[in-house]
C-alpha positions as CSV (number, residue, x, y, z in Angstrom):
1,X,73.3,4.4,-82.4
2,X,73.4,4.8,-79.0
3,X,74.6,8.7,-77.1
4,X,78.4,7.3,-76.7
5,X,78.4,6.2,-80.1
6,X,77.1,9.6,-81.4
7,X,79.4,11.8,-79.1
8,X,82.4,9.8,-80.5
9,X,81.5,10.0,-84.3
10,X,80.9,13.9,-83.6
11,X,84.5,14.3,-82.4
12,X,85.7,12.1,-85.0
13,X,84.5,14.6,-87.8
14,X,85.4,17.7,-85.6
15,X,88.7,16.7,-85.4
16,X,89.0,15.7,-89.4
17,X,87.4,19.1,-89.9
18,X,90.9,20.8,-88.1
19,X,92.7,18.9,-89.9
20,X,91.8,17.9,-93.8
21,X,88.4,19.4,-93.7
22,X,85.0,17.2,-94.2
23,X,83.1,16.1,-97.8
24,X,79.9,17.4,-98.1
25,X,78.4,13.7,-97.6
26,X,80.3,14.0,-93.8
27,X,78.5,17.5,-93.7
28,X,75.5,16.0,-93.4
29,X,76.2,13.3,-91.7
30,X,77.6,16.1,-88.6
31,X,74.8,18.3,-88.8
32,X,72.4,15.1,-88.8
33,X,74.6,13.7,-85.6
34,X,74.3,17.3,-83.9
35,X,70.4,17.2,-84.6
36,X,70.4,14.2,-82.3
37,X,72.4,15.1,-79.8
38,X,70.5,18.2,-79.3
39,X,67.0,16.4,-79.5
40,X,68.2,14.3,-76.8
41,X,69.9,16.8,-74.5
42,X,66.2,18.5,-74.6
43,X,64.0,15.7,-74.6
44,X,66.3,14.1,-71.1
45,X,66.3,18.5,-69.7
46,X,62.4,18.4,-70.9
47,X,61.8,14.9,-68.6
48,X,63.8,16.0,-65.8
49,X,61.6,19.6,-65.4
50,X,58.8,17.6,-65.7
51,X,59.5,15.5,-62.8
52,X,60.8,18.5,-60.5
53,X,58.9,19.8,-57.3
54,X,59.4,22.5,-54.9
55,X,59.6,22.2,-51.5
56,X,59.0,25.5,-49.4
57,X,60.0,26.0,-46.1
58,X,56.8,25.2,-44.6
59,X,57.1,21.7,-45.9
60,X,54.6,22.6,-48.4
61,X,55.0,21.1,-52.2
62,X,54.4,22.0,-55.9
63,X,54.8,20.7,-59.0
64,X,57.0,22.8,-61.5
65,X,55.0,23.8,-64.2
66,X,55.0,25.7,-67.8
67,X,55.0,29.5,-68.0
């Protein structure tokens, strides 16, 4: 499944879960859907830290790196 596909079964079973409510099979299936959602919105915020440098006023650069 690719992001779009995820997002859109996510909002399919929030919106049943308004309405009728969800089976305990869909349950799983949400909190499994979430898990990736949330693995990628880390991984892609992860990546993009990784590749971030500061540029001082001096011209100078440096490489963001962990605490």
């Amino acid at each position: 499944m690719n992001m779009d596909e995820v997002i859109a079964r996510i909002n399919e079973l929030a919106a049943k879960n308004k309405t009728v409510g969800l089976t305990e099979a869909e349950l799983e299936e949400r909190a499994k859907l979430r898990r990736i959602y949330i693995d990628s919105v880390t991984g892609n915020l992860k990546n993009h830290l990784e590749n971030t440098t500061i540029v001082y006023p001096d011209g100078s650069k440096k490489k963001v790196t962990k605490k």
